[in-house]
FIKOL-665090 format. One record per residue (C-alpha): residue in one letter; x, y, z. Coordinates in steps of 0.05 Angstrom, whole numbers. Layout:
<rs>
 residuo   east  north     up
       a      X      Y      Z
...
</rs>
This chain:
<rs>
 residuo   east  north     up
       x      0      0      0
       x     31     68    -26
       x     55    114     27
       x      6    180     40
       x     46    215     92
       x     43    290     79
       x    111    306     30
       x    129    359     99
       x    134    299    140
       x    202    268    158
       x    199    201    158
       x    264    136    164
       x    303    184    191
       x    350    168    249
       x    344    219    315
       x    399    271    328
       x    460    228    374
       x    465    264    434
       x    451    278    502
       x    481    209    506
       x    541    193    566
       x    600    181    515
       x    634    148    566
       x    579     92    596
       x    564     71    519
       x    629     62    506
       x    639    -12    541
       x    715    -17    510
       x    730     59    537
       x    708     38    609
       x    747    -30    605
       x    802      2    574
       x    810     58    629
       x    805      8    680
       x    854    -40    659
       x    898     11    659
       x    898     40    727
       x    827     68    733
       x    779     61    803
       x    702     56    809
       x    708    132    830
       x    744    147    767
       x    685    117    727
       x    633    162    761
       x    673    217    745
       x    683    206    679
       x    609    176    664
       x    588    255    687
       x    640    278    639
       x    614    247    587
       x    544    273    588
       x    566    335    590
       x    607    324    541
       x    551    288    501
       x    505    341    506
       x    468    372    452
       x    495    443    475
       x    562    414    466
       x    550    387    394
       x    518    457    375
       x    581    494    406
       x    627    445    370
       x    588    462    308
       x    584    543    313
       x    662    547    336
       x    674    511    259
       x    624    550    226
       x    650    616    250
       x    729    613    235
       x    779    659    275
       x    794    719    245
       x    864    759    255
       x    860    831    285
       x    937    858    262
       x    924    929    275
       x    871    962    329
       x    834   1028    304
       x    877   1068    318
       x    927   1035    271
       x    974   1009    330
       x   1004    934    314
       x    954    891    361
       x    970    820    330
       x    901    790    360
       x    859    728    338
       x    791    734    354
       x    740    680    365
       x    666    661    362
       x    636    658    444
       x    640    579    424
       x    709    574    412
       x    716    604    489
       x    665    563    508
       x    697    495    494
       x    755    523    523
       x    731    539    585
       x    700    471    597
       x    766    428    572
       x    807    480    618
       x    753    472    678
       x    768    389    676
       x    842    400    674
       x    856    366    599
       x    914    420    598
       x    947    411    657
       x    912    352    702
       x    981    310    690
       x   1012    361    729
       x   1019    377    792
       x   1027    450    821
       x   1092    444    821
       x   1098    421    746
       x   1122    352    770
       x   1089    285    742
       x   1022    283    778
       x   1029    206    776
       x    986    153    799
       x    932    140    731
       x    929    212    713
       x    954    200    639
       x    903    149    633
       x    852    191    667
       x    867    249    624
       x    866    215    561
       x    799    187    576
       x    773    266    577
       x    817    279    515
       x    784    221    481
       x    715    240    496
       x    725    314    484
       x    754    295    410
       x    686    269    398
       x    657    345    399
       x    710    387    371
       x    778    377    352
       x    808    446    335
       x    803    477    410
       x    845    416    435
       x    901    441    400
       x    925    497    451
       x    901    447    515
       x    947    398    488
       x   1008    440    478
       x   1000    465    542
       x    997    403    575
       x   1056    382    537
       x   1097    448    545
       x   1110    436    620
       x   1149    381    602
       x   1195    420    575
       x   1195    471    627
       x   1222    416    671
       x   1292    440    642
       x   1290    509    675
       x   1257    492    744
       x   1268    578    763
       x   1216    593    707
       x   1174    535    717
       x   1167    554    790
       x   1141    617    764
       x   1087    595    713
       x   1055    542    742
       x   1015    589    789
       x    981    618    731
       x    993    553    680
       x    962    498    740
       x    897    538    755
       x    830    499    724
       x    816    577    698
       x    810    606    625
       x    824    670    604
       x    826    700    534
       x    834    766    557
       x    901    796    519
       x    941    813    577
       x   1015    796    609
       x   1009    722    627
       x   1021    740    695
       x    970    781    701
       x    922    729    683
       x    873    673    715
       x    897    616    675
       x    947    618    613
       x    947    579    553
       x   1017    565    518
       x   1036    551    427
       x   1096    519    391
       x   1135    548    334
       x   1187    500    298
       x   1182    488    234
       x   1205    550    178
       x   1188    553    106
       x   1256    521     81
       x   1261    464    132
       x   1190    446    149
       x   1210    378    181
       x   1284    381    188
       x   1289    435    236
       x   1363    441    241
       x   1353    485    174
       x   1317    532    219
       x   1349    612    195
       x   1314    652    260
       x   1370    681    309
       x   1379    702    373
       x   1419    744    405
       x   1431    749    480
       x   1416    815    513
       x   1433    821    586
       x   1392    755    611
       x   1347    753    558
       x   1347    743    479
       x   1326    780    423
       x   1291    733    353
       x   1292    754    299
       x   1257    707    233
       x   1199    668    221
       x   1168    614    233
       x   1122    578    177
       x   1070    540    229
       x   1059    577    290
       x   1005    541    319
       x    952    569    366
       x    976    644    353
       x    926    672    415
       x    967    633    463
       x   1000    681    519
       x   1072    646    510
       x   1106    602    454
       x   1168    547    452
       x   1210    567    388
       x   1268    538    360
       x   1323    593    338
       x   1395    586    325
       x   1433    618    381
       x   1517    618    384
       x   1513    561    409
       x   1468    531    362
       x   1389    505    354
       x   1368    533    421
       x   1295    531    454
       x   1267    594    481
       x   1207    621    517
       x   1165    667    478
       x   1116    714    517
       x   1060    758    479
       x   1079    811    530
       x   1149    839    549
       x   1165    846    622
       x   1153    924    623
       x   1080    898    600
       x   1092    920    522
       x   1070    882    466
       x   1114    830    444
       x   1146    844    376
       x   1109    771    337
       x   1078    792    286
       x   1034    742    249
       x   1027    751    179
       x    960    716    159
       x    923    656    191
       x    929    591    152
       x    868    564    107
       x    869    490    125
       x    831    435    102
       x    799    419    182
       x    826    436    247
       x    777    509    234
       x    759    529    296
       x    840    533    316
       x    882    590    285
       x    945    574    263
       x    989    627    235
       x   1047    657    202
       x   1093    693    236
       x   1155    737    238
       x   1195    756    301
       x   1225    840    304
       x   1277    828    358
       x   1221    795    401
       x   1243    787    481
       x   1253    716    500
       x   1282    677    556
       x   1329    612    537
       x   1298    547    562
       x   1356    496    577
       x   1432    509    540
       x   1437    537    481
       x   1455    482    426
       x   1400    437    455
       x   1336    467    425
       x   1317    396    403
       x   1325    351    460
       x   1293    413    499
       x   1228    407    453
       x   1226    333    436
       x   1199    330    524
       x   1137    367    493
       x   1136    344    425
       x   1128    270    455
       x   1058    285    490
       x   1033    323    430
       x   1049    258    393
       x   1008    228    437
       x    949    279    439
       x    955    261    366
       x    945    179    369
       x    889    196    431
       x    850    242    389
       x    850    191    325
       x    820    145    361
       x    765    195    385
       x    754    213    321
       x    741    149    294
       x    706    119    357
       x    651    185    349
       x    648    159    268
       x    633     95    288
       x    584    110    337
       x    548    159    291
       x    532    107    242
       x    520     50    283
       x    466     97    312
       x    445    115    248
       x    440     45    220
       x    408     21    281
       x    339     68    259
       x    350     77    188
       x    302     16    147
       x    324      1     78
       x    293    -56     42
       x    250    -72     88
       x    296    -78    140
       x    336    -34    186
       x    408    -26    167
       x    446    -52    223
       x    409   -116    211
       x    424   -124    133
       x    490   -180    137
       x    531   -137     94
       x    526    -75    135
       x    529   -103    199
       x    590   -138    174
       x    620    -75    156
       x    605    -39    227
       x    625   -103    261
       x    699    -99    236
       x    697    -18    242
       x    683    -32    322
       x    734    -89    327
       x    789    -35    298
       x    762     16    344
       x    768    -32    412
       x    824    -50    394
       x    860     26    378
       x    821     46    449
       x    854     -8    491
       x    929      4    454
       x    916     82    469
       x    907     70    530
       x    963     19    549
       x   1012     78    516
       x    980    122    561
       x    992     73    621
       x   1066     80    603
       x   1068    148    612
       x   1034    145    681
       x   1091     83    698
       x   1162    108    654
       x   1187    158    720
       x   1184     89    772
       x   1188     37    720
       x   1243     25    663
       x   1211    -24    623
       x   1147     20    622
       x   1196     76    600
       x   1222     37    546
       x   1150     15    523
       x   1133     95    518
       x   1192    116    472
       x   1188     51    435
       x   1116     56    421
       x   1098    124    423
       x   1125    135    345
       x   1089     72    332
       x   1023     86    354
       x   1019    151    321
       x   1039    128    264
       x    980     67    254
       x    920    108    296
       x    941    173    255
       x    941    141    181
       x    881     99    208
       x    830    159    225
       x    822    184    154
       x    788    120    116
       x    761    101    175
       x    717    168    174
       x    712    161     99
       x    668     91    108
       x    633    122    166
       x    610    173    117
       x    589    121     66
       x    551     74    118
       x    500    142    124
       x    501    153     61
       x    485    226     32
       x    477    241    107
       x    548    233    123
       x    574    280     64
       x    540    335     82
       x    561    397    123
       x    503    399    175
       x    526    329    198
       x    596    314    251
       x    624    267    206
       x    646    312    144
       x    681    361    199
       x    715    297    226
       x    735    277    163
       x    771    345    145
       x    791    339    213
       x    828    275    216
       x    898    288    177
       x    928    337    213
       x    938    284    270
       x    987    240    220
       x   1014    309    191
       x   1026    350    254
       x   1091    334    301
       x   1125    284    247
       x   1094    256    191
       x   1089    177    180
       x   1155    172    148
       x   1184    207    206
       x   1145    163    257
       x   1178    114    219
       x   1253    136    228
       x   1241    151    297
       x   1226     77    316
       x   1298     63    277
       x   1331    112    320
       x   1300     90    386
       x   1316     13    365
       x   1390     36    348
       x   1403     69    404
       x   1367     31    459
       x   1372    -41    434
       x   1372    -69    487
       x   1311    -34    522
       x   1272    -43    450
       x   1292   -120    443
       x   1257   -131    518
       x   1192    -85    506
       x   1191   -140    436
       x   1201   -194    469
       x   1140   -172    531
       x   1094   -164    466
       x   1111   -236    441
       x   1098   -263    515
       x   1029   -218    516
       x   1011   -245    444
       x   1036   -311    460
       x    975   -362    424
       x    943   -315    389
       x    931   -327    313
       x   1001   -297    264
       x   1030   -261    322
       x   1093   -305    331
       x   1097   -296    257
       x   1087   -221    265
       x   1148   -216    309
       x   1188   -257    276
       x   1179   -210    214
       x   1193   -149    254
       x   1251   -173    279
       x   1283   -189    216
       x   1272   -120    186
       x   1291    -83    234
       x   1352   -126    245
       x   1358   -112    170
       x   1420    -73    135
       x   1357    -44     85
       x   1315    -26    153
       x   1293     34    127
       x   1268     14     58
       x   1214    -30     95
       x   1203      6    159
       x   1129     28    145
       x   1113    -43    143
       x   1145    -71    205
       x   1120    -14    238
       x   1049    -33    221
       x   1062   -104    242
       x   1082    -66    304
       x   1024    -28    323
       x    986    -88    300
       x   1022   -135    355
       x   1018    -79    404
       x    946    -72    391
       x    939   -140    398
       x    966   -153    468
       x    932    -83    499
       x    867   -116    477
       x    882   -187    505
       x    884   -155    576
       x    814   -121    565
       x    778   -177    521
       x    816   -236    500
       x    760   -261    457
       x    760   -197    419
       x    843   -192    413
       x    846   -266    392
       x    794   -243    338
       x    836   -184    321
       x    893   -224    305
       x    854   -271    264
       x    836   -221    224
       x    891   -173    225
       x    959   -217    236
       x    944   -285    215
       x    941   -270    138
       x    919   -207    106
       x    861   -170    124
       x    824   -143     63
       x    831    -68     40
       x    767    -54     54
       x    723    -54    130
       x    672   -111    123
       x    711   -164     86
       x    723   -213    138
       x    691   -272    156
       x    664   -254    220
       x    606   -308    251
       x    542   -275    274
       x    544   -275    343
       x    615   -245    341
       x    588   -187    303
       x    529   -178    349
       x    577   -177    411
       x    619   -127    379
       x    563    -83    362
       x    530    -83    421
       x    596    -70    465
       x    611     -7    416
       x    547     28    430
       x    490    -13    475
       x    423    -32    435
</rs>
């Protein structure tokens, strides 16, 4: 019988997802965080976080803040050089509400010292679920997270920010930084002729009295409204790391002057900029000729800002069109129950447990490396490595989240074409995939030792489960390989893969022995949905990803 529902009416349509508690439908988030150091109190917490977090005034402030881009302010009315970015109430918004849970400095304590216990795991957990919402404001709480570690090497000025940089506050106000409720801090490394290779870096500094004065550019600065930068500038000494405020200390502007915000692909609601330095005042942060091992303390969290918020990405994909194939009938038949489909969101989930649980174990290391060598070893090992696969994962992930909605997914009014856009600046920003990839060489040359045991724990952890002996034996060979380099992407794959593997047999064997089956022992196909995956493992899957 024809349908004679007025043509106004919406009808097979799926409802909006949200005012949902990201974290108590997410059954491999809460095993995850509790296999890896989190308490029954912790879950509460976090179960709170996530409905406010999955909140429809959340989704509609992650929307605005991308709809309404910042805009740079170089000169004020008067025609004096202001050098502002101004924002969309949002952008502040989301801010305020990542700074108020302590995303950008809950690893911490007030002293700038590792806060220990599970707080990386803890953290992560926020940064995960906050990824789900909007991406682009997480780039400023990340770097200031990460830019205490490398305050560490100049305890005298450490002492003296964290009073401002350890408060839960947010304030966008343009002002000295120590004038200020809370303070928010940028990076600026790479210039136009090096990108990458940083040593090529041209900016200079020259000492005055106990200060410096930079002069140059820098390509990427990112987060421009921040109230104080790390840069990279070649001192006497050589590649030197310094600490960049927007205000001198007689409460003057700062001479950084950005030239024009960047018009990126995703990542919107952030600015990043252009910039050139007139003889800007900065202090030196550790000796001069050690800019890089100054840096690399921060650059290493970003990195793993960068794996955490992959995996948010595509664990919000995946949940939007499970949800959406759970409502949406075609043929008779609602979508999550047509074989192919549910076939295809089956093996999505399984990738997405199993990226959540290795997250998370990296994230364990972290909390473990100050007391615990091995755990140390794990985190420099794998860091690179996890990047690299959760980083290059995110983007066709997204891409066959879009496709399981259908026209739905592609269009703008819709979270997944944002995420989309969104997810390659995680495998572009702080080191590429080749450079992932030559990082794991360097850490296996120069700790071999250290890198042989952390191997040979993953073989023990994988121990039984389908290809993984295989897997290692294959990883050892090339990198034990004069030609290392030539096939490093691939052993670093089988990496990840491995690693993934043995974080998910401590939250759900079942689910890592199925992971392996279809992931180590022989070749997965190139495309989500072709495996052979029985019934009732699919339905367990499903139903662990996002609850009926």
């Amino acid at each position: 019988m024809p349908n004679t529902a007025p043509i106004t009416d919406v009808l097979n349509q799926s409802p909006p997802f949200e005012d949902v508690d990201l974290f108590a439908l997410d059954r491999p988030l809460m095993e995850a965080v509790a296999a890896n150091g989190g308490g029954k109190d912790d879950a509460k917490s976090l179960s709170e976080f996530g409905r406010q977090w999955g909140s429809a005034a959340m989704a509609q402030r992650g929307r605005v803040a991308n709809e309404n881009t910042p805009k740079l302010k170089t000169y004020d009315q008067r025609g004096f050089r202001s050098d502002q970015v101004e924002f969309h109430p949002a952008y502040h918004e989301l801010m305020a509400h990542s700074a108020h849970a302590g995303i950008h400095n809950s690893t911490w304590n007030d002293k700038g010292e590792a806060a220990g216990g599970a707080s990386e795991v803890l953290r992560a957990a926020r940064f995960y679920i906050v990824s789900q919402v909007e991406t682009g404001h997480l780039c400023p709480i990340t770097m200031t997270r990460a830019a205490v570690g490398a305050l560490a090497t100049d305890p005298a000025l450490r002492a003296k920010v964290m009073p401002v940089l350890g408060t839960k506050s947010y304030d966008p106000s343009f002002a000295p930084w120590w004038e200020k409720r809370g303070m928010t801090m940028g990076m600026g490394m790479t210039e136009r002729q090096g990108g990458t290779d940083v040593r090529a870096n041209i900016t200079r500094a020259v000492k005055d009295g106990d200060a410096y004065r930079i002069t140059g550019h820098k390509w990427f600065m990112s987060a421009p409204m921040c109230d104080a930068f790390l840069v990279l500038a070649q001192a006497d000494g050589g590649l030197t790391c310094f600490f960049m405020p927007r205000f001198q200390p007689d409460g003057s502007v700062n001479a950084i002057h950005f030239q024009r915000l960047k018009d990126k692909l995703g990542n919107r609601s952030n600015a990043s900029s252009e910039v050139i330095f007139e003889n800007a005042y900065a202090l030196r942060l550790g000796e001069e000729g050690r800019g890089i091992a100054t840096i690399i303390q921060m650059v290493s969290l970003t990195r793993q800002d960068c794996a955490i918020a992959s995996v948010g990405l595509m664990r919000s994909g995946l949940a939007h069109a499970l949800h959406h194939a759970r409502y949406r009938s075609v043929f008779q038949k609602h979508l999550a129950d047509q074989p192919l489909m549910k076939s295809v969101l089956a093996d999505m989930a399984l990738h997405v447990e199993a990226s959540t649980a290795l997250v998370m174990r990296l994230c364990r290391s972290f909390d473990r490396a100050p007391l615990d060598k091995s755990e140390a070893a794990y985190m420099r090992l794998l860091t690179p490595v996890v990047k690299y696969w959760t980083c290059k994962s995110a983007p066709p992930f997204l891409y066959e989240a879009m496709e399981c909605m259908g026209g739905n997914g592609y269009v703008e009014e819709g979270i997944l074409a944002r995420h989309y856009r969104e997810s390659p600046v995680n495998a572009i920003w702080e080191g590429s995939g080749n450079v992932m990839c030559l990082d794991v060489l360097r850490a296996l040359s120069r700790e071999a030792d250290a890198a042989s045991a952390v191997l040979q724990t993953l073989a023990s952890q994988t121990r039984g489960l389908p290809g993984a002996g295989e897997a290692i034996a294959f990883i050892s060979k090339s990198f034990r390989s004069p030609d290392a380099e030539r096939v490093a992407r691939l052993a670093v794959e089988k990496l990840s893969l491995v690693a993934a593997a043995a974080a998910l047999n401590e939250v759900s064997p079942p689910h890592a022995e199925l992971f392996a089956s279809t992931r180590l022992d022989g070749a997965h196909g190139n495309m989500y949905g072709a495996v052979d995956l029985a019934p009732e493992q699919m339905t367990k899957l499903l139903d662990r990803a996002l609850p009926a």
